[in-house]
VMD Tcl script that draws the C-alpha trace (Angstrom):
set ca {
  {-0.17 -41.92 17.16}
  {3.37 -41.23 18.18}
  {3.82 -39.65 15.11}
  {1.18 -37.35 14.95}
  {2.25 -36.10 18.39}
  {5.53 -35.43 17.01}
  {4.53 -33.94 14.09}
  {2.39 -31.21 16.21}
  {5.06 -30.74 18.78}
  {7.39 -30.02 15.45}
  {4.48 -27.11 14.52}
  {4.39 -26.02 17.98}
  {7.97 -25.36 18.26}
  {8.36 -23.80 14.28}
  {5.74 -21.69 15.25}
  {7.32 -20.33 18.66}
  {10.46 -20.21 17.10}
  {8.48 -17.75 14.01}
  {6.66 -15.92 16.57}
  {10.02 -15.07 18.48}
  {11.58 -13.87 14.90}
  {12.26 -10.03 14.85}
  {11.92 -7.72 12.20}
  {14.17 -7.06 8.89}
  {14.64 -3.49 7.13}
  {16.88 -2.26 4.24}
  {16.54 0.22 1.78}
  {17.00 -0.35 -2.16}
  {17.90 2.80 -4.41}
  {16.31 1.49 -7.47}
  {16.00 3.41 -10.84}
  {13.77 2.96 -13.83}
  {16.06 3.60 -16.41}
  {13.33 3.71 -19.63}
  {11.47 6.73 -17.42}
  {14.49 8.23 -15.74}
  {12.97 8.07 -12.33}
  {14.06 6.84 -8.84}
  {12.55 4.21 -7.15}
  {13.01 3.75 -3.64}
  {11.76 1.26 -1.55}
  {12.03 -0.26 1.82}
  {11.32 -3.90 2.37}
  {10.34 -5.20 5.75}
  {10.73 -9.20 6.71}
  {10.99 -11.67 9.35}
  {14.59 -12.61 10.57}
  {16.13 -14.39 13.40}
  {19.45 -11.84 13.78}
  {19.31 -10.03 17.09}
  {18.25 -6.31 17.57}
  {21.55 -3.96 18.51}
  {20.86 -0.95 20.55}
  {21.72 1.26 17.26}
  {18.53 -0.29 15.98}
  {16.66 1.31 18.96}
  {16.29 4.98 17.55}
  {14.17 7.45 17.80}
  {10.53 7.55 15.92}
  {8.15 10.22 15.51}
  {5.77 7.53 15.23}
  {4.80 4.34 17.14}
  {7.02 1.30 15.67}
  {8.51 -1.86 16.68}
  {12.48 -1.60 16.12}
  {13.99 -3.50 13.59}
  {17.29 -5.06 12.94}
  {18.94 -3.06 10.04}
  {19.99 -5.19 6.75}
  {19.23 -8.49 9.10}
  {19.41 -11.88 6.78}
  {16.35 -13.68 5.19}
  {15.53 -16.71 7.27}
  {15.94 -19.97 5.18}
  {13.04 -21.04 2.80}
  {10.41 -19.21 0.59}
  {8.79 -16.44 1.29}
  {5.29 -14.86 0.39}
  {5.44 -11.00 -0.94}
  {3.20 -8.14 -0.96}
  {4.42 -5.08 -2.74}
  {2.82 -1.83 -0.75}
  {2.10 1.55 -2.34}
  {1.29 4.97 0.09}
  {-1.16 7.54 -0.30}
  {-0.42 10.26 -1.94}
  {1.75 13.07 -1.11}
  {3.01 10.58 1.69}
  {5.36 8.12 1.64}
  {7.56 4.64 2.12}
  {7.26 4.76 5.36}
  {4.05 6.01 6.05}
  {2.60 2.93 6.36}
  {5.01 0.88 8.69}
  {2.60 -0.21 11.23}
  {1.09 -2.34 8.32}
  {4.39 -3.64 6.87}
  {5.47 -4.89 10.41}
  {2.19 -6.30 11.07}
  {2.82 -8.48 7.86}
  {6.13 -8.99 8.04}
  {5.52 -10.50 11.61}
  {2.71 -13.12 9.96}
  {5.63 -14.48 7.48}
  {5.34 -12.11 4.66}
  {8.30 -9.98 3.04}
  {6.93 -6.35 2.42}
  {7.83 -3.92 0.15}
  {7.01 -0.55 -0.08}
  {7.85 2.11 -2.90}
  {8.59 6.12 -2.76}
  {6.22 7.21 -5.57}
  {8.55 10.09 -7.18}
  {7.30 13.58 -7.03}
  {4.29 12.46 -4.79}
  {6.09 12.29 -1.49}
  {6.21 14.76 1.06}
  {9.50 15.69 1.06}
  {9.24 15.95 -2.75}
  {6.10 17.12 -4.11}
  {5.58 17.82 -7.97}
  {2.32 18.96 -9.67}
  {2.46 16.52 -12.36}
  {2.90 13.87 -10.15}
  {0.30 14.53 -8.22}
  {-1.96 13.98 -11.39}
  {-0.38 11.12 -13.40}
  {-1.86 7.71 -12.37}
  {-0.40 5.44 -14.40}
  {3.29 6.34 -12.57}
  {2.46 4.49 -9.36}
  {1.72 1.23 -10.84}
  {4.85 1.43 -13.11}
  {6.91 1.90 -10.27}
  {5.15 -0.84 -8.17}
  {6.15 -2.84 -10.66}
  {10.17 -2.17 -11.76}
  {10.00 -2.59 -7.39}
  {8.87 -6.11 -7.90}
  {11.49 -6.70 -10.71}
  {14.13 -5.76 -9.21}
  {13.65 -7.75 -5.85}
  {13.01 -10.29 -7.76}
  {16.99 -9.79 -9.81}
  {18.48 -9.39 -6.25}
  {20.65 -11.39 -4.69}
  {19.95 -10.68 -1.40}
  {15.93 -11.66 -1.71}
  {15.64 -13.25 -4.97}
  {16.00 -16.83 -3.15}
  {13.80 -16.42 -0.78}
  {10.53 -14.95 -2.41}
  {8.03 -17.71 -3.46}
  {7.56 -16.05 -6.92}
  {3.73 -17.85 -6.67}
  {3.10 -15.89 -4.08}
  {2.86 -12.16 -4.62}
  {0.28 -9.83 -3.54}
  {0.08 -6.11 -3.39}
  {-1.72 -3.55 -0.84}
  {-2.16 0.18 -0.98}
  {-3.87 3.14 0.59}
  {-5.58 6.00 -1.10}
  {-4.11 6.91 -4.24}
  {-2.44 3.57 -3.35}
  {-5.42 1.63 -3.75}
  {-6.01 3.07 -6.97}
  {-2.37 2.00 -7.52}
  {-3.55 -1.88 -6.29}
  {-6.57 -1.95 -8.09}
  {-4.63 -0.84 -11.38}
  {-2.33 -3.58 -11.15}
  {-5.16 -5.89 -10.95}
  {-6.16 -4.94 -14.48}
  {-8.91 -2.22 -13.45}
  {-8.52 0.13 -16.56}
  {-9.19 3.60 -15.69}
  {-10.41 6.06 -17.98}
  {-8.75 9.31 -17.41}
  {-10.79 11.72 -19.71}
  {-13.54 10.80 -17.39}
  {-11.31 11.20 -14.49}
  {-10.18 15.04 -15.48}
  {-13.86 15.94 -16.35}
  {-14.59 15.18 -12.77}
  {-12.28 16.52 -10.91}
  {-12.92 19.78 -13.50}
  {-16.13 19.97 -12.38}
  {-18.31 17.91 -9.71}
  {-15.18 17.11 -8.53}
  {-13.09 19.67 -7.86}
  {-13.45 20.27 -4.19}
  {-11.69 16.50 -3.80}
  {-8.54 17.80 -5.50}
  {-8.00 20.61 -2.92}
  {-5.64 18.08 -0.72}
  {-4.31 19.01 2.50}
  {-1.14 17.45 0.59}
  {-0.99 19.89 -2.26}
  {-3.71 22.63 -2.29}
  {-4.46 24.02 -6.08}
  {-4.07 20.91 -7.78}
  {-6.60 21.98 -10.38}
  {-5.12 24.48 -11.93}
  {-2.59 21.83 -13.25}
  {-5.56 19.63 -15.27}
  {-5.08 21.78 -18.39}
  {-0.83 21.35 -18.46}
  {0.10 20.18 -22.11}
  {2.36 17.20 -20.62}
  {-0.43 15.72 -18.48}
  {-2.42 15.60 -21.97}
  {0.43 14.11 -23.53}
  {0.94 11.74 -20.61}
  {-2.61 10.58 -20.70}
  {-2.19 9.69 -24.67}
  {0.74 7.52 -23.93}
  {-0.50 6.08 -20.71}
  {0.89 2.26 -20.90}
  {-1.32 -1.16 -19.64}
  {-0.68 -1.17 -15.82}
  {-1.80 -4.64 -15.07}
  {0.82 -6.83 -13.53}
  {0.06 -10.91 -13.77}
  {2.58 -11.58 -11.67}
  {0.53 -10.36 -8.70}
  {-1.55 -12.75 -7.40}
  {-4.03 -10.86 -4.61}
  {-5.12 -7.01 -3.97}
  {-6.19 -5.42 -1.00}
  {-7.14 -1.88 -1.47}
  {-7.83 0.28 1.59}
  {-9.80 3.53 1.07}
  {-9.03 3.54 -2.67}
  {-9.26 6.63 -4.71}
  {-10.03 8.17 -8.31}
  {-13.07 5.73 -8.27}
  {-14.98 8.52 -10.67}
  {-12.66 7.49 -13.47}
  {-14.39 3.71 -13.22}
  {-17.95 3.90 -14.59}
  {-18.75 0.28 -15.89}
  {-18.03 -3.25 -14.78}
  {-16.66 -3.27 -18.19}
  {-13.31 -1.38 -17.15}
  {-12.66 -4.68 -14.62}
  {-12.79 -7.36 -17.06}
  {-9.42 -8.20 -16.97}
  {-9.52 -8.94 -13.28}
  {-9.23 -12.27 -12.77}
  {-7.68 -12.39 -8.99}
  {-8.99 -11.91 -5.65}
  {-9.77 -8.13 -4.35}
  {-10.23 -6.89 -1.17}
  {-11.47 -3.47 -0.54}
  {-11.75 -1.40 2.70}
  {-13.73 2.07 3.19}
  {-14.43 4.77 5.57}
  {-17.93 5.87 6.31}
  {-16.43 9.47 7.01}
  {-14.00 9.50 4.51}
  {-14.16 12.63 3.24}
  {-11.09 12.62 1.05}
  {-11.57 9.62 -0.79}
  {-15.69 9.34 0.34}
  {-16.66 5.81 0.37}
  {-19.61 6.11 -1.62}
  {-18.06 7.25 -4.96}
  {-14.59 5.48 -4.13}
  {-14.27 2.18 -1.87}
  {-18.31 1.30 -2.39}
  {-18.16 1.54 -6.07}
  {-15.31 -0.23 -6.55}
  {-16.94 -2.91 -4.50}
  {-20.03 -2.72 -6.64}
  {-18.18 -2.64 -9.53}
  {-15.41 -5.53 -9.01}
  {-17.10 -9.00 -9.28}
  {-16.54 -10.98 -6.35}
  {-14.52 -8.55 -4.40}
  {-14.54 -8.56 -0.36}
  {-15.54 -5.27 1.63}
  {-15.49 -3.93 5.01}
  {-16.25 -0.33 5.77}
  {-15.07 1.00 9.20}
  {-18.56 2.68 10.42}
  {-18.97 6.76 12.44}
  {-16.35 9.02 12.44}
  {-13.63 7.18 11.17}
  {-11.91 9.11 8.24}
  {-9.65 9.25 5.56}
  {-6.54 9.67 7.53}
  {-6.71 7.33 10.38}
  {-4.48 4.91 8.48}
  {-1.14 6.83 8.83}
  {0.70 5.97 11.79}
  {0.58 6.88 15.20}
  {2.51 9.78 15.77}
  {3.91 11.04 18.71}
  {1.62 14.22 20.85}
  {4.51 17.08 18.76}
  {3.90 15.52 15.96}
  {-0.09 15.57 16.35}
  {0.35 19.31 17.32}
  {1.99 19.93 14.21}
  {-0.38 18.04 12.00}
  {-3.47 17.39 13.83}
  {-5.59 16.90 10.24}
  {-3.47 14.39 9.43}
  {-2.81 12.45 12.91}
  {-5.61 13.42 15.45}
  {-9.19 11.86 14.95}
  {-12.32 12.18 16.11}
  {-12.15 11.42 20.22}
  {-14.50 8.08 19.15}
  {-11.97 6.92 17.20}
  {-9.05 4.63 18.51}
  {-6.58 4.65 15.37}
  {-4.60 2.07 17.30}
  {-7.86 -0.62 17.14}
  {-8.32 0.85 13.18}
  {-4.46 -0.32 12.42}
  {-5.18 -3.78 14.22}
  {-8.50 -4.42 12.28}
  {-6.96 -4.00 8.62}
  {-3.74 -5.44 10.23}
  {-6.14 -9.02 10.66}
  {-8.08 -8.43 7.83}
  {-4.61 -8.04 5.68}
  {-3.05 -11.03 6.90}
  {-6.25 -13.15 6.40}
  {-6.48 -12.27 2.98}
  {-3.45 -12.70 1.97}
  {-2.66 -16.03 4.04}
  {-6.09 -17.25 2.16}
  {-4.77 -15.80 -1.28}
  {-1.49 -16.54 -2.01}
}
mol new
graphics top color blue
foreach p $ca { graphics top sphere $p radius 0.5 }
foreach p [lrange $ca 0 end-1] q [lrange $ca 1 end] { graphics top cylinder $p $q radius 0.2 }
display resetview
């Protein structure tokens, strides 16, 4: 008896101690050297080193501050690799990182080159099988570090995305897209879903000779070293027609949709993917609740300035959005890996 009560006052005061934990940040410069492209990513992560006012700076969107280059608490580590939406961005998605990061996970989170805001190419815009890639020399190259390499628990690594970052997740699971059936879509039935408030005209670039040749040499994207996939509003579900294309999934998927999503619209994107992915899990956020209500909160100039992007419908409370795929995130992955 006396040792069971010690053994839950020993959980009791691991867990306060966790709970009390801040948050890690540091930036990586990483670079695929066989495509020639950068890879940047931020990782996010629980440590015990003490905020400094420098780490107190100012945010056009609502965030918890974290302690700059803090050290890795002692022991192993669960991972989950995190690609944006497109024409967004590392960072787009911190209220999710920190919300994981807080529940014990280290998070990290790519810049997809050339579909970024602050860098927007065509090409990039239209080339798939570039995300995944880079999701993956990411995960390498943590896992070569010497900084994290100790403390990830290589048997744990998932991966979460958003939009054309759910594609990305879904790819990695082994979901095979195929991408004449992709183009043909967006060429015709389609087409209106490629006019993005991110890069308007994107059409026009479905003929280019190097996205032909890109889509002849498109690699295998599946990565077996990831172990879970949560996919929230996934896109470029028009290039998956059969169950067929998901036969080499063989890990849990988790899938979240938008009933007024009219970017990625659930029923051709987050539904079908459901239908189509044996045994995956699915929760669709129900009225107005769109595409974009899972960027962050932004500050009122901010909204001004972007109000398709960061103002939603008045019944929607984007705050209460973030929370619900902040608990559905952390079960899944706390259940997965």
């Amino acid at each position: 008896m006396h040792r069971q009560i010690w053994l839950v006052l020993l959980l009791l005061t691991y867990h306060y101690a966790f709970t009390q934990a801040n948050i890690g940040q540091r930036t990586y410069a990483f670079r695929d050297s066989l495509r020639h492209r950068p890879v940047i990513t931020e990782v996010w992560y629980p440590t015990e080193d003490t905020l400094q006012p420098a780490d107190n700076g100012f945010s056009a969107f609502t965030r918890k501050p974290t302690v700059r280059n803090g050290r890795v608490p002692a022991g192993k580590w669960p991972l989950v690799m995190l690609s944006h939406g497109t024409g967004a961005g590392r960072l787009t998605l911190e209220w999710l990182a920190q919300a994981l990061a807080e529940n014990g996970f280290i998070v990290a989170a790519v810049d997809h080159y050339g579909n970024t805001y602050d860098n927007k190419i065509p090409l990039e815009f239209l080339k798939p099988w570039e995300r995944p890639l880079d999701i993956s020399v990411a995960l390498t190259e943590l896992l070569k570090d010497n900084d994290f390499q100790p403390y990830i628990d290589q048997r744990k690594i998932g991966a979460i995305g958003f939009s054309f970052g759910g594609f990305t997740v879904i790819a990695l699971a082994g979901g095979e897209v195929n991408y004449t059936t992709l183009i043909n879509y967006f060429k015709t039935t389609g087409r209106k879903e490629l006019e993005l408030p991110e890069f308007p005209g994107l059409a026009k670039y479905l003929d280019d000779t190097a996205l032909t040749a890109g889509v002849k040499r498109a690699p295998a994207l599946k990565d077996s070293r990831i172990k879970a996939f949560f996919a929230i509003s996934p896109a470029l579900g028009p290039g998956f027609t059969t169950k067929q294309q998901f036969k080499n999934i063989a890990d849990p998927v988790y899938i979240t949709g938008s009933q007024s999503d009219s970017i990625a619209p659930a029923k051709t994107n987050a539904r079908h993917f459901h239908q189509l992915i044996s045994n995956s899990g699915y929760y669709e956020f129900s009225g107005k609740t769109g595409h974009y209500v899972m960027l962050g909160e932004a500050i009122d100039e901010v909204k001004k300035e972007g109000p398709t992007l960061f103002v939603d419908d008045p019944t929607v409370n984007r705050h209460a959005v973030h929370l619900k795929v902040d608990s559905l995130a952390v079960e899944f992955f706390k259940k997965n890996l």
